[in-house]
C-alpha positions in Angstrom: -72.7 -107.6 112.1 -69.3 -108.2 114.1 -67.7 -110.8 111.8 -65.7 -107.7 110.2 -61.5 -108.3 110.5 -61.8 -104.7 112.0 -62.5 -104.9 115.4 -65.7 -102.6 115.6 -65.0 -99.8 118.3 -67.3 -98.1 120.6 -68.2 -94.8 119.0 -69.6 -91.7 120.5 -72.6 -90.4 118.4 -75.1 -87.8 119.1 -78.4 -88.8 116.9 -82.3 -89.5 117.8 -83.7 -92.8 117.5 -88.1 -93.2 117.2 -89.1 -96.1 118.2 -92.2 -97.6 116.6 -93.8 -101.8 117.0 -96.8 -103.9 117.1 -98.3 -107.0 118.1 -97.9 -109.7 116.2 -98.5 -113.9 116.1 -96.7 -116.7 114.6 -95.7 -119.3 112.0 -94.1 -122.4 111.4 -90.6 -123.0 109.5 -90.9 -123.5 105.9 -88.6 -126.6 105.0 -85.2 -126.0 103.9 -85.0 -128.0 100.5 -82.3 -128.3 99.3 -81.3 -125.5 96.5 -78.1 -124.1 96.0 -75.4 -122.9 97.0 -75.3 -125.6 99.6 -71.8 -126.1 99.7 -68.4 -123.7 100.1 -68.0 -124.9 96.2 -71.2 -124.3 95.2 -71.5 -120.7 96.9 -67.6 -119.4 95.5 -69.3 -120.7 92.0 -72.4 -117.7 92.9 -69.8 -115.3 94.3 -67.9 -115.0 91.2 -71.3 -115.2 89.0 -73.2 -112.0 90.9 -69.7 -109.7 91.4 -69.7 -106.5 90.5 -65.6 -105.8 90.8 -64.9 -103.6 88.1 -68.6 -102.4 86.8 -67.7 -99.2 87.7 -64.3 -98.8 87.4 -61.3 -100.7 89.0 -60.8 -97.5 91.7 -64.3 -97.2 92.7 -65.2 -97.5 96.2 -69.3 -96.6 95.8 -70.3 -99.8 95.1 -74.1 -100.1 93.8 -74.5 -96.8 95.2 -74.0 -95.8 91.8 -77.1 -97.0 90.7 -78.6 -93.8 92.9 -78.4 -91.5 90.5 -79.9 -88.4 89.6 -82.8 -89.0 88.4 -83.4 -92.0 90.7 -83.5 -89.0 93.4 -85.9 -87.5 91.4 -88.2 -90.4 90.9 -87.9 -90.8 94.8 -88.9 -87.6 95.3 -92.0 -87.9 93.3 -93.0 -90.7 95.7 -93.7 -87.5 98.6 -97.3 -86.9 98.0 -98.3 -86.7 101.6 -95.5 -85.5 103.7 -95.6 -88.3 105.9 -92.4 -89.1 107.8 -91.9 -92.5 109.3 -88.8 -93.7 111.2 -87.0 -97.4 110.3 -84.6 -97.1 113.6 -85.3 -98.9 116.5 -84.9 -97.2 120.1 -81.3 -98.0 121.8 -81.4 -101.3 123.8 -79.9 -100.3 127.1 -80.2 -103.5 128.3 -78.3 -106.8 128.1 -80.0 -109.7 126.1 -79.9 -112.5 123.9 -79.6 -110.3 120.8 -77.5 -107.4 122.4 -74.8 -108.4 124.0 -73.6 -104.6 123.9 -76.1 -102.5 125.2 -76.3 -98.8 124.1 -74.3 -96.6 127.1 -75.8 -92.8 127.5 -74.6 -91.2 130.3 -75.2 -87.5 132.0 -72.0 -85.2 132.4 -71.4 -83.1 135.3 -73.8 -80.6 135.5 -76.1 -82.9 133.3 -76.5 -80.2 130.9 -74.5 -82.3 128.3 -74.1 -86.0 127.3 -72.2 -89.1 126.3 -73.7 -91.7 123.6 -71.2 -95.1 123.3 -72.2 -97.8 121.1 -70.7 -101.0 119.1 -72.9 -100.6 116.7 -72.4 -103.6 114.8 -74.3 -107.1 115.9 -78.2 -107.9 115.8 -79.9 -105.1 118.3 -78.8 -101.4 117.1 -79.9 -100.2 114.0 -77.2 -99.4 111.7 -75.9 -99.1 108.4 -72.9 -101.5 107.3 -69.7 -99.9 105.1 -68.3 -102.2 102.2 -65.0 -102.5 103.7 -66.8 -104.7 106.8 -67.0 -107.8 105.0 -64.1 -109.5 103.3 -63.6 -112.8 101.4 -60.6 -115.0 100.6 -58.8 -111.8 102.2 -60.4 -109.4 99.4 -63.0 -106.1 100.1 -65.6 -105.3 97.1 -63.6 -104.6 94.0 -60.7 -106.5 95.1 -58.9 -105.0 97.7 -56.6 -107.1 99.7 -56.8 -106.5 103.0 -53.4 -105.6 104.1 -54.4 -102.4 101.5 -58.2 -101.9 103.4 -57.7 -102.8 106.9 -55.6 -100.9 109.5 -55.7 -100.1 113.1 -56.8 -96.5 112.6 -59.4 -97.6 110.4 -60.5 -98.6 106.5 -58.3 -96.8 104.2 -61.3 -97.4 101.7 -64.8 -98.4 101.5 -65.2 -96.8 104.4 -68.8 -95.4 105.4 -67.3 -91.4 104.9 -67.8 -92.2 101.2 -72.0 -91.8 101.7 -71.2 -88.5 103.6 -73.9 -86.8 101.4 -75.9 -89.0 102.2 -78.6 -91.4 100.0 -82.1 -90.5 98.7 -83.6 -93.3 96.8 -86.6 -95.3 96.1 -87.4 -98.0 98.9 -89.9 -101.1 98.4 -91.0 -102.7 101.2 -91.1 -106.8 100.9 -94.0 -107.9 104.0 -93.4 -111.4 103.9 -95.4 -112.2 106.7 -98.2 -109.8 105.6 -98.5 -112.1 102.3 -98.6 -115.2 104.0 -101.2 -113.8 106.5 -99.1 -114.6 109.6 -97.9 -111.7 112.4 -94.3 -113.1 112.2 -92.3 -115.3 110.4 -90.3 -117.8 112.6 -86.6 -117.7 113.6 -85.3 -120.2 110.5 -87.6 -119.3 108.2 -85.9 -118.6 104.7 -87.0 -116.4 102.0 -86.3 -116.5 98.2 -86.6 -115.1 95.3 -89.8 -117.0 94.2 -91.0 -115.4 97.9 -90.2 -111.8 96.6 -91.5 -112.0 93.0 -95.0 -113.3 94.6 -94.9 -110.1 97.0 -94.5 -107.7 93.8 -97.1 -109.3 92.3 -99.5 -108.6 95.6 -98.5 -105.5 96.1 -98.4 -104.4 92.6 -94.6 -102.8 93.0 -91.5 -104.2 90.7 -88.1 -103.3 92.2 -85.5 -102.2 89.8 -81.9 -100.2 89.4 -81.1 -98.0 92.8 -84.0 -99.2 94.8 -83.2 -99.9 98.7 -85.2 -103.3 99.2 -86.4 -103.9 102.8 -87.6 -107.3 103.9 -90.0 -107.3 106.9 -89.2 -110.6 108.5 -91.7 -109.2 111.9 -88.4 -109.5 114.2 -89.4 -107.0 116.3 -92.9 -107.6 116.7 -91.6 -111.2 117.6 -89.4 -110.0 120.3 -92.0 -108.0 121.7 -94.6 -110.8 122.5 -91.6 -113.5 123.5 -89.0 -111.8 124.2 -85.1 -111.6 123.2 -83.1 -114.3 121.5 -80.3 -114.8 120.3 -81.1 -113.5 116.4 -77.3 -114.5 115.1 -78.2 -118.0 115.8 -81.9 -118.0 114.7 -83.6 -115.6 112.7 -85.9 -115.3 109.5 -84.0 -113.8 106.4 -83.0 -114.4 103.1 -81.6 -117.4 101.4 -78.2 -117.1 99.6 -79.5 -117.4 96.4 -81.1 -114.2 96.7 -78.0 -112.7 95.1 -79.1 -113.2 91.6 -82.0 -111.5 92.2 -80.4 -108.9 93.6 -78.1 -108.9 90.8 -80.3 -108.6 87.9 -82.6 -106.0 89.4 -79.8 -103.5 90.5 -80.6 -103.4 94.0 -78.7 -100.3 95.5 -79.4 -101.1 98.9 -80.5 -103.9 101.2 -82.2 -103.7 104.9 -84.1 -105.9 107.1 -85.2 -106.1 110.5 -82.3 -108.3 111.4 -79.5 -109.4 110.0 -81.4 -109.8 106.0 -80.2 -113.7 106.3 -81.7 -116.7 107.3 -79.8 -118.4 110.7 -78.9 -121.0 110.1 -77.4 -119.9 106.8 -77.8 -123.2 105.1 -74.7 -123.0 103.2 -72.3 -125.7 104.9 -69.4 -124.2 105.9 -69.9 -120.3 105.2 -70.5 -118.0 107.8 -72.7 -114.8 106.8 -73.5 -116.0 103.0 -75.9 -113.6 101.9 -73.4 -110.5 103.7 -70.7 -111.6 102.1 -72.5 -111.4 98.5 -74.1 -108.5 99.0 -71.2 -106.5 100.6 -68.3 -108.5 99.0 -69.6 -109.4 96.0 -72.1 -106.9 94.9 -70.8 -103.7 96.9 -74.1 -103.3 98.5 -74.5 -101.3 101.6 -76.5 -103.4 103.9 -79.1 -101.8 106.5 -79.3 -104.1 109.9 -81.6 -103.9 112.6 -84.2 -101.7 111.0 -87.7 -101.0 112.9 -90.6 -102.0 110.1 -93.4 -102.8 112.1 -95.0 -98.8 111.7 -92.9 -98.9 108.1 -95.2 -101.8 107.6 -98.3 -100.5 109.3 -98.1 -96.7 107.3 -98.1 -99.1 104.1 -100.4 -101.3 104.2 -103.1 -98.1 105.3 -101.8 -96.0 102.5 -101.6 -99.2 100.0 -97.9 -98.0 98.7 -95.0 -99.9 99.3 -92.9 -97.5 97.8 -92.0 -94.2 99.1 -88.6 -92.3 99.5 -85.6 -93.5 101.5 -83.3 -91.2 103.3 -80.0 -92.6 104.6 -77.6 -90.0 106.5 -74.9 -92.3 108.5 -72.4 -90.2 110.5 -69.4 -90.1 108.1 -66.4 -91.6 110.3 -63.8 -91.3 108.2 -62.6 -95.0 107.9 -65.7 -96.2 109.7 -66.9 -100.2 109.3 -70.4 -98.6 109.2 -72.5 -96.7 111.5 -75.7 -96.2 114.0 -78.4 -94.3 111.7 -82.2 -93.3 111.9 -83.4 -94.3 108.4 -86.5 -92.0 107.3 -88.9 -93.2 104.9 -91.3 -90.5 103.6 -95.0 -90.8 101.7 
């Protein structure tokens, strides 16, 4: 996203992105109801019910990272019965659009034996992995950092995405929405809840719990590629901010979709980026945008397991609001 109070500079990275999609078809918006938080009031009152500032320590800077511990590794490793490697990134958009108003640059040098990568990563089109210093609220990072401690020009002084520089292996769970409702797509405005997720585990016969990475398949991609571009910060499928005490009481570690993992319009008057700003603010979860899981999808529903081991590896900038990253999920 490029809400953060840092202003989100191009970066040169050297990394592979796999590109993988399907065709897809449609449905209509679910109606919006009328369920909290509705109002800035009503979604400060869920902020400071689902915060996490202090569980682990009033210098910690990991966030629900913690919850990856070692024998969560271990249980994700246990998931690798086949080997199977399958990419979440999307390709880099080169080209201008709707949803990427800053196209990935790559660039030959003289004698075209070496090359330049530029990218600002952050927004609805590259797939990347967001830092808990991005996101502030009331002038306040996760665990309650003001800003004038976090933010500078050179960069975040903490929270930055250097502390994952070893990287994260975990458990991920795949939520198909679309696939449960028997539908190729779910439509730009569509929200999602917790009632939504719940009925998925049940299908599925997968529970998540402490240190997974939960990854909702909204079909964003597959949408794009039968219509085309639009502009996904406006209008997209996602979930609803009340999410967050879902995401609360299971542990979540980690959250990903293939957008922005919020419904646009947000639905909360007056609050830009609600379910962000819980999950990074309030929770100090690391938030994976612009993820590719239509083959994530595909692999799944063949093998009937939506879990299977997550690998995260961001490029540790030190200071960095996040960064561009080729998630790996492995059977």
């Amino acid at each position: 996203m490029n809400t953060s109070p840092i202003t989100a500079r191009a970066v040169s990275v050297a990394a592979v992105f796999l590109l993988s999609g399907s065709l897809v078809g449609s449905q209509a918006p679910e109606p919006t109801g009328s369920r909290a938080p509705r109002t800035a009031d009503e979604y400060d009152a869920l902020f400071q019910q689902v915060k996490n500032w202090g569980r682990w320590g009033p210098d910690d800077r990991l966030g629900a990272a913690n919850l990856v511990t070692d024998a969560k590794r271990r249980q994700a490793a246990s998931l690798v019965k086949l080997g199977l490697t399958v990419s979440l990134a999307h390709n880099p958009i080169t080209d201008k659009a709707d949803d990427n108003t800053s196209p990935f640059e790559h660039t030959m040098n003289r004698g075209f034996t070496t090359d330049t990568y530029r990218v600002s990563y952050h927004g609805y089109a590259h797939s990347h992995l967001d830092a808990l210093c991005h996101i502030l609220y009331k002038d306040q990072t996760y665990n309650g950092y003001a800003r004038a401690e976090v933010n500078t020009e050179m960069g975040c002084t903490k929270l930055g995405i250097d502390t994952l520089k070893q990287g994260v292996i975990t458990r991920g769970v795949l939520v198909d929405i679309p696939r449960m409702k028997g539908v190729e797509y779910l439509e730009p405005g569509t929200a999602v809840y917790q009632e939504d997720v719940e009925a998925w585990e049940k299908k599925a016969g997968v529970k998540i719990g402490p240190g997974d990475a939960l990854l909702l398949r909204t079909g964003r991609w597959a949408r794009r590629e039968k219509v085309g571009p639009w502009a996904v910060g406006r209008n997209a499928a996602g979930f609803h901010a009340s999410i967050a005490t879902l995401l609360k009481s299971r542990g979540v570690a980690f959250l990903g979709s293939d957008a922005a993992s919020e419904v646009m319009p947000s639905m909360v008057e007056g609050v830009n980026l609600p379910v962000h700003t819980l999950v990074i603010t309030a929770l100090g979860i690391h938030i994976l945008d612009n993820q590719d899981l239509e083959r994530l999808a595909e692999t799944a529903a063949k093998l009937k397991r939506w879990e299977f081991q997550l690998v995260i590896n961001p490029v540790p900038v030190t200071g960095g609001t996040g960064s561009p990253l080729n998630t790996l999920a492995v059977f």
